[in-house]
SERO-4910 file (N, C-alpha, C, O; in steps of 0.05 Angstrom, whole numbers):
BEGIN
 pado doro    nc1    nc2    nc3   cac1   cac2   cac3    cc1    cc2    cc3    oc1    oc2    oc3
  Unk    A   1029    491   1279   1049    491   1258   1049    463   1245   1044    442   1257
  Unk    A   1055    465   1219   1055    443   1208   1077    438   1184   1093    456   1177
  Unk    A   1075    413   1171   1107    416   1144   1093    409   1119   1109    405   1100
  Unk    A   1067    405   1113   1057    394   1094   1062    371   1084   1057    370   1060
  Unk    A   1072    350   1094   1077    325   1092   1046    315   1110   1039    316   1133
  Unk    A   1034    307   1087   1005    297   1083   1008    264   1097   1019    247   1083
  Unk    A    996    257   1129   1004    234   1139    973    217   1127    973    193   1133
  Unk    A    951    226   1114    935    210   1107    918    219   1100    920    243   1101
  Unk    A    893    207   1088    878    218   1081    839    207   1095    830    184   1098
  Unk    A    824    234   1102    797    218   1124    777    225   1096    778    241   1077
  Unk    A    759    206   1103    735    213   1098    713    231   1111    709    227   1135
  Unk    A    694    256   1094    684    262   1112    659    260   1111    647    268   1092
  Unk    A    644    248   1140    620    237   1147    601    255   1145    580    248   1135
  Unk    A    606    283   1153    577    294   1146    587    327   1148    606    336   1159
  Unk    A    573    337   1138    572    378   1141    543    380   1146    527    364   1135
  Unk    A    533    403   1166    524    407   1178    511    441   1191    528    453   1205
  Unk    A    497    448   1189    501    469   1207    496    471   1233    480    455   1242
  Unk    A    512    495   1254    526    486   1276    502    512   1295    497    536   1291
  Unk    A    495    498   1309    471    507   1333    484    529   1346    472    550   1351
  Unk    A    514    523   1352    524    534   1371    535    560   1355    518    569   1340
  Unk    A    558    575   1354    569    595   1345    579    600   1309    577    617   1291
  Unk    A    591    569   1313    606    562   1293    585    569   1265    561    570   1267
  Unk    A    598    574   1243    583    571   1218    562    541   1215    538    535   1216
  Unk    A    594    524   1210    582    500   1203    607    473   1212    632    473   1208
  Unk    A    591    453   1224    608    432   1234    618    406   1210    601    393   1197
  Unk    A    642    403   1208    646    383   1193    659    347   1218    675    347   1237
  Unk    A    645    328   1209    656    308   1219    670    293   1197    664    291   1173
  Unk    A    691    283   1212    710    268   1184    721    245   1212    723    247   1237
  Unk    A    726    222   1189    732    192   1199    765    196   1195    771    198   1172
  Unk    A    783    198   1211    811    204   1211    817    172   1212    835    167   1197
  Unk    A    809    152   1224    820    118   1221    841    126   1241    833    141   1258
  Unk    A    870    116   1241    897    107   1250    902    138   1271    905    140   1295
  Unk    A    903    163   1247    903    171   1258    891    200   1281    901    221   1288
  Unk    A    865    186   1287    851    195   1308    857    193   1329    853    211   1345
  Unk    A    873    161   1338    884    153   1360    890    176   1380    876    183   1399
  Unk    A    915    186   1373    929    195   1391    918    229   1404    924    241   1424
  Unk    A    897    237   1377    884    270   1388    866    263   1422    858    245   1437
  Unk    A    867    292   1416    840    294   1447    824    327   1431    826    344   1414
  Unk    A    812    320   1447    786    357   1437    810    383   1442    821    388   1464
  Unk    A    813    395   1422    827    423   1428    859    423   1412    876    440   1409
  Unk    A    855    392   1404    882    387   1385    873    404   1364    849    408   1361
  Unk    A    896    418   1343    903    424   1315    900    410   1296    921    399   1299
  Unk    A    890    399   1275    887    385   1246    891    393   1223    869    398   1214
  Unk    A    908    396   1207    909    411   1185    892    389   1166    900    366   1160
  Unk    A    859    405   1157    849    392   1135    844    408   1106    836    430   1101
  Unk    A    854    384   1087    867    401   1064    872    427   1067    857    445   1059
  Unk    A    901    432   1082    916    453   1085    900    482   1109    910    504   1110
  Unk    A    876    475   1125    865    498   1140    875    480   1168    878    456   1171
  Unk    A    878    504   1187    884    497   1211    853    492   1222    837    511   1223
  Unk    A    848    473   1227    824    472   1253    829    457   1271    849    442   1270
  Unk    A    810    457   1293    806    449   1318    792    429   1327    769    431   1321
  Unk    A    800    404   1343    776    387   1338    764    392   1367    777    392   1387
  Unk    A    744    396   1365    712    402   1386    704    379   1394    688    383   1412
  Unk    A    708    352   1389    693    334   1387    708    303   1378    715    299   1355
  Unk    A    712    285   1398    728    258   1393    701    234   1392    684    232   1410
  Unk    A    701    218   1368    687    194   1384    696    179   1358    698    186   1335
  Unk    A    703    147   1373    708    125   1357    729    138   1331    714    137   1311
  Unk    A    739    142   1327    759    148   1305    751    173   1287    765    181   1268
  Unk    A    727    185   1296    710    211   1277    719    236   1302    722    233   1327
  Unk    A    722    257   1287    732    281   1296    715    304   1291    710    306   1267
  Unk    A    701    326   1309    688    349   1288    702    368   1285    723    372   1298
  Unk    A    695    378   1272    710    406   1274    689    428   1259    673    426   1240
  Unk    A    695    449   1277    671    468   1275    685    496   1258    707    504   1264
  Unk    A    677    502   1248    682    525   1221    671    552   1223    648    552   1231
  Unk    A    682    574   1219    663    601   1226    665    615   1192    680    606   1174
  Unk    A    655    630   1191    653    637   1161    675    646   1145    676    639   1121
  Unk    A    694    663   1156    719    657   1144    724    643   1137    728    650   1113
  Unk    A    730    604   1142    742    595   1133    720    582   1112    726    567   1093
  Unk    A    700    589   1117    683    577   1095    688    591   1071    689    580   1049
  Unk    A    694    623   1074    696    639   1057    717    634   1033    714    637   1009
  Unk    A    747    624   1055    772    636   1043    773    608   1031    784    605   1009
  Unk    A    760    581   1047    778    557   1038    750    540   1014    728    548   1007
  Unk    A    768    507   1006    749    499    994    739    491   1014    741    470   1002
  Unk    A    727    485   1039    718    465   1058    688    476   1053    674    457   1045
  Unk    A    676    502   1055    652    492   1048    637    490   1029    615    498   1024
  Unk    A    660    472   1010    639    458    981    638    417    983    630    400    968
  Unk    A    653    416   1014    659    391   1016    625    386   1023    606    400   1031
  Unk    A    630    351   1015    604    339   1031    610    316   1036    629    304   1027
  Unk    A    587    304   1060    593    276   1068    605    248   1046    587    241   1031
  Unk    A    628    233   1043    641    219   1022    660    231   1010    672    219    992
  Unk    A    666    253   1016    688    260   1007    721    257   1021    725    264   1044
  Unk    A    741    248   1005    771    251   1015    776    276   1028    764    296   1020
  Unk    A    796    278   1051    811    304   1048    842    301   1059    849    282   1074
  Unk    A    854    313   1053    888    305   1071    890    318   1097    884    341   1103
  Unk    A    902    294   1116    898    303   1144    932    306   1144    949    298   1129
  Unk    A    932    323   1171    957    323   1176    959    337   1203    952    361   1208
  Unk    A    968    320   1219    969    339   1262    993    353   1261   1014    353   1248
  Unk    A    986    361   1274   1003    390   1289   1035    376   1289   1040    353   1295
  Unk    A   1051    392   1282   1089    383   1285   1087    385   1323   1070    398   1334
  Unk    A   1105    373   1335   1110    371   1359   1142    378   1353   1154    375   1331
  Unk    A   1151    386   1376   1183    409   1383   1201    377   1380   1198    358   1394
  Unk    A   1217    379   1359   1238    360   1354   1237    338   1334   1252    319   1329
  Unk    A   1210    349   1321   1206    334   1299   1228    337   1275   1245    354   1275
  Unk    A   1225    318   1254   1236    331   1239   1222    344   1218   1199    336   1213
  Unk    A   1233    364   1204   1221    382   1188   1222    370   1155   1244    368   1144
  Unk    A   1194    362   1138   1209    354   1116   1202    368   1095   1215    368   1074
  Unk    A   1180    382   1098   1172    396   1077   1174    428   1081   1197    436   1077
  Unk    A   1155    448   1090   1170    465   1096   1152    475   1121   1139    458   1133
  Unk    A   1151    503   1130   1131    510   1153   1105    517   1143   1105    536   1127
  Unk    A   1071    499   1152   1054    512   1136   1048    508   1167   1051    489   1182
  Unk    A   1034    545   1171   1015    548   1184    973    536   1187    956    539   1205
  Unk    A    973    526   1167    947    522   1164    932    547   1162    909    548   1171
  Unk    A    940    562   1155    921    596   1146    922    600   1125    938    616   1115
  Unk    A    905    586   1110    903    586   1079    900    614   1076    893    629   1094
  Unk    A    907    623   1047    920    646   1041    884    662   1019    872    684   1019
  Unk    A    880    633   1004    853    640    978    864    610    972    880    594    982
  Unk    A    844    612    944    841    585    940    848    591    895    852    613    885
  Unk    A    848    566    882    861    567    860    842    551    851    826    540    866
  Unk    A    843    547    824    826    536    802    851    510    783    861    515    761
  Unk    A    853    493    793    858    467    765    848    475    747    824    478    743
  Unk    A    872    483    727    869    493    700    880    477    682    874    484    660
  Unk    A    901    449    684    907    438    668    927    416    686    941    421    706
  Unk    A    923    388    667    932    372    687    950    354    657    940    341    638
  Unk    A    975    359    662    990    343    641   1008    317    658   1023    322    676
  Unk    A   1003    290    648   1007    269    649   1036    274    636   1041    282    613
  Unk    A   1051    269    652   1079    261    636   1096    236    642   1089    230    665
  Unk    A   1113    220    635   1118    189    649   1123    193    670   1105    185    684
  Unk    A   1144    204    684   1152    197    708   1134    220    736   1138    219    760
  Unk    A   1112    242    719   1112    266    732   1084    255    729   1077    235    716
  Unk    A   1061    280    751   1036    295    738   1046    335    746   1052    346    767
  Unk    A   1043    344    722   1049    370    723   1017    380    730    999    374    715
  Unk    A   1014    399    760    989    410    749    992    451    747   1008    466    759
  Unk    A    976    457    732    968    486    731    952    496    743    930    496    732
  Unk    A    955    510    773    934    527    777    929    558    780    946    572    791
  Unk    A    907    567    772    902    599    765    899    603    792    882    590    803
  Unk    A    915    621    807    906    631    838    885    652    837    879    663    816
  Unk    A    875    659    862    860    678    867    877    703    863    901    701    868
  Unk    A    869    722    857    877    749    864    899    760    883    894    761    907
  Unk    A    916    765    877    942    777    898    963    753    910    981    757    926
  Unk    A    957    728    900    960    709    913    990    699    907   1002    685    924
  Unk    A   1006    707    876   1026    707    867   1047    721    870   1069    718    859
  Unk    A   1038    742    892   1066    771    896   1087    758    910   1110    763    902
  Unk    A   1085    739    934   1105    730    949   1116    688    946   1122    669    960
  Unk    A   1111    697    919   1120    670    905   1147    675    881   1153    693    864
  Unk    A   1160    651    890   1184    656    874   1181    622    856   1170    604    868
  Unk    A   1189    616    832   1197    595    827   1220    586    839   1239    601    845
  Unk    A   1221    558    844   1237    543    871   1226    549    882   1210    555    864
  Unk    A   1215    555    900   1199    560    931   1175    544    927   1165    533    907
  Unk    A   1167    544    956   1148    527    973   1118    541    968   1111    565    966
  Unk    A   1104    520    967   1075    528    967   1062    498    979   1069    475    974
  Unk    A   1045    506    992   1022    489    997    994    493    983    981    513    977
  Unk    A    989    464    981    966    463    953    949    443    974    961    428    989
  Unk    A    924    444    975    913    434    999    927    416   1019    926    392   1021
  Unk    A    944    436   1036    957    421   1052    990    416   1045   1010    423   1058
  Unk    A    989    400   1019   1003    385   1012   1033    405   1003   1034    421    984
  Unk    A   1051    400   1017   1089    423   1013   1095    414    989   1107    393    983
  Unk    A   1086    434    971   1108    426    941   1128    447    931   1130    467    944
  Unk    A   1142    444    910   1160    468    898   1147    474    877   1133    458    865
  Unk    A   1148    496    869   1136    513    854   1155    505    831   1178    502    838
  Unk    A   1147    500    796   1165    503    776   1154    516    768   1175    527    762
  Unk    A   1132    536    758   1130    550    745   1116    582    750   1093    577    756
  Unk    A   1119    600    749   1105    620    752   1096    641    725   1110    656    712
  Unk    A   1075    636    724   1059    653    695   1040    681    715   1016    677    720
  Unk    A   1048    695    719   1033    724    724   1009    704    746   1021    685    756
  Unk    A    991    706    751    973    697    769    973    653    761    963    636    776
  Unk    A    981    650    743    987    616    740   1009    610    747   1029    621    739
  Unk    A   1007    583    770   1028    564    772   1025    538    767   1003    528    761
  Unk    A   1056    522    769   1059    490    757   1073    485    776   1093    497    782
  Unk    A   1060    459    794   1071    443    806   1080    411    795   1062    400    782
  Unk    A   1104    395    799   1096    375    787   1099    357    818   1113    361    838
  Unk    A   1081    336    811   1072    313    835   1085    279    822   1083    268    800
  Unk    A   1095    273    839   1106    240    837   1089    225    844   1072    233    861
  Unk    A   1087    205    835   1069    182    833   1061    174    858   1038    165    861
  Unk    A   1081    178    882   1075    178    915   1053    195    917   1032    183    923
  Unk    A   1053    223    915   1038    240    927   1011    236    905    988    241    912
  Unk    A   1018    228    884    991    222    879    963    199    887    938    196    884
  Unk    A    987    185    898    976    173    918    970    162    940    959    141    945
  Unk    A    983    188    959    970    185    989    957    217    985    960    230   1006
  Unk    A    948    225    973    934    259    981    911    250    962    907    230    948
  Unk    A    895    276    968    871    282    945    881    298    916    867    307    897
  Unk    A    901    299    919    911    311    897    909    291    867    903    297    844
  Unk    A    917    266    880    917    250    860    880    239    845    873    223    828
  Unk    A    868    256    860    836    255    857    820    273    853    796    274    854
  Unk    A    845    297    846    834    332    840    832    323    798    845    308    784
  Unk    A    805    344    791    806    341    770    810    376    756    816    395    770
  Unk    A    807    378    729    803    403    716    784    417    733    765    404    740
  Unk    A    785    439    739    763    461    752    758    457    782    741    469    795
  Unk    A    777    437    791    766    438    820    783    458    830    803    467    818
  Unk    A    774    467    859    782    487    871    800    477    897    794    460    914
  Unk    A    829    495    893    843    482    923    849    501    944    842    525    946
  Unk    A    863    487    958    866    511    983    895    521    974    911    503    968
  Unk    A    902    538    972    924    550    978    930    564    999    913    576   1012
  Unk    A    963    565   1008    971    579   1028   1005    577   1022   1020    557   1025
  Unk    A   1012    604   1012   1041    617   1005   1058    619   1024   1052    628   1046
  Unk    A   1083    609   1017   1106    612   1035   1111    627   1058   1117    650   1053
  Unk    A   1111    621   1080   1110    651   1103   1133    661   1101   1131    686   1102
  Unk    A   1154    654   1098   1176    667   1086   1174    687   1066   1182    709   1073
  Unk    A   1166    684   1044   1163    701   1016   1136    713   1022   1127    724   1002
  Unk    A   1116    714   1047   1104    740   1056   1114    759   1069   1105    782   1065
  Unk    A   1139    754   1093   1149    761   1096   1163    786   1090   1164    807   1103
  Unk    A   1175    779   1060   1187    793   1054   1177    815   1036   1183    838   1031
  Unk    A   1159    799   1028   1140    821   1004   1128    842   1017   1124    864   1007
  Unk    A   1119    832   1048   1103    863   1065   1114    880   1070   1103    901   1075
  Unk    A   1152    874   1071   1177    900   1076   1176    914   1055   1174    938   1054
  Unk    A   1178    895   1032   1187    917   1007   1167    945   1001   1143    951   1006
  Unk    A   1181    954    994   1172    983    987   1143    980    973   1141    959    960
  Unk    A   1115    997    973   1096    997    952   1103   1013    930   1088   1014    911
***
């Protein structure tokens, strides 16, 4: 479990394909906070739950099976690239953003990025089905990252980001057409799987 409060951001060293089971292995340089993991810890990278397989010197792997290659952006990453890290919540934390499981939902398309003074508003077109259990006001995670939803257009949304989050995430380094992870409120899935078809 996790709150989407993005504690940093790794570089990642290399993608790979994986001998063993896995699709494909990613290593990423976590810095500060690699410290405290061991092998079998949780990582939410840009917003997917994985597992790290593998500790050495401040680099972490984590091994991928095709699902998540499928559903998330992770396999369009390559070695040099940012991503937002974020470990597992521990019992008594506090909660600041909201509950993201790391089970990205599909992924969305940057369709428009408006600069405004105090804001950056962005627009993204989701995948398919991805808007039923979204409400404006409510929570969404955008790689990783817990925001409120302002706007809802039929399959487009608008989030707007503060000058903070633009700069501790990759968000503040996402351009037109790039692709993110998404993963919808578990709450507002919840409720959308009761309602009637």
């Amino acid at each position: 479990m996790f709150t989407g409060i993005v504690e940093g951001m790794g570089r990642v060293r290399s993608v790979s394909k994986s001998k063993r089971g896995a699709d494909t292995i990613m290593r990423v340089s976590l810095g500060r906070l690699g410290r405290s993991l061991k092998r079998g810890d949780s990582v939410c990278i840009n917003g997917a739950c994985l597992t790290v397989t593998k500790l050495s010197k401040g680099e972490a792997e984590f091994e991928m099976v095709a699902e998540t290659i499928r559903r998330t952006n992770l396999g369009k990453v390559k070695a040099g690239d940012k991503v937002n890290i974020e470990r597992s919540m521990k019992v008594g934390d506090r909660l600041e953003g909201h509950f993201v499981l790391g089970h990205v939902d599909g992924t969305g398309i940057i369709e428009d990025i408006q600069k405004l003074p105090s804001e950056t508003k962005l627009w993204i077109k989701l995948d398919k089905g991805l808007a039923g259990s979204l409400v404006s006001k409510g929570s969404i995670a955008v790689d990783g990252v817990s925001l409120t939803l302002v706007d809802i257009d039929g399959d487009r949304v608008s989030v707007s980001l503060i000058p903070h989050t633009l700069s501790v995430t990759t968000l503040g380094l996402r351009r037109k057409g790039d692709r993110v992870n998404i993963e919808t409120d578990i709450l507002g899935k919840y409720v959308a799987s009761n309602l009637p078809k």
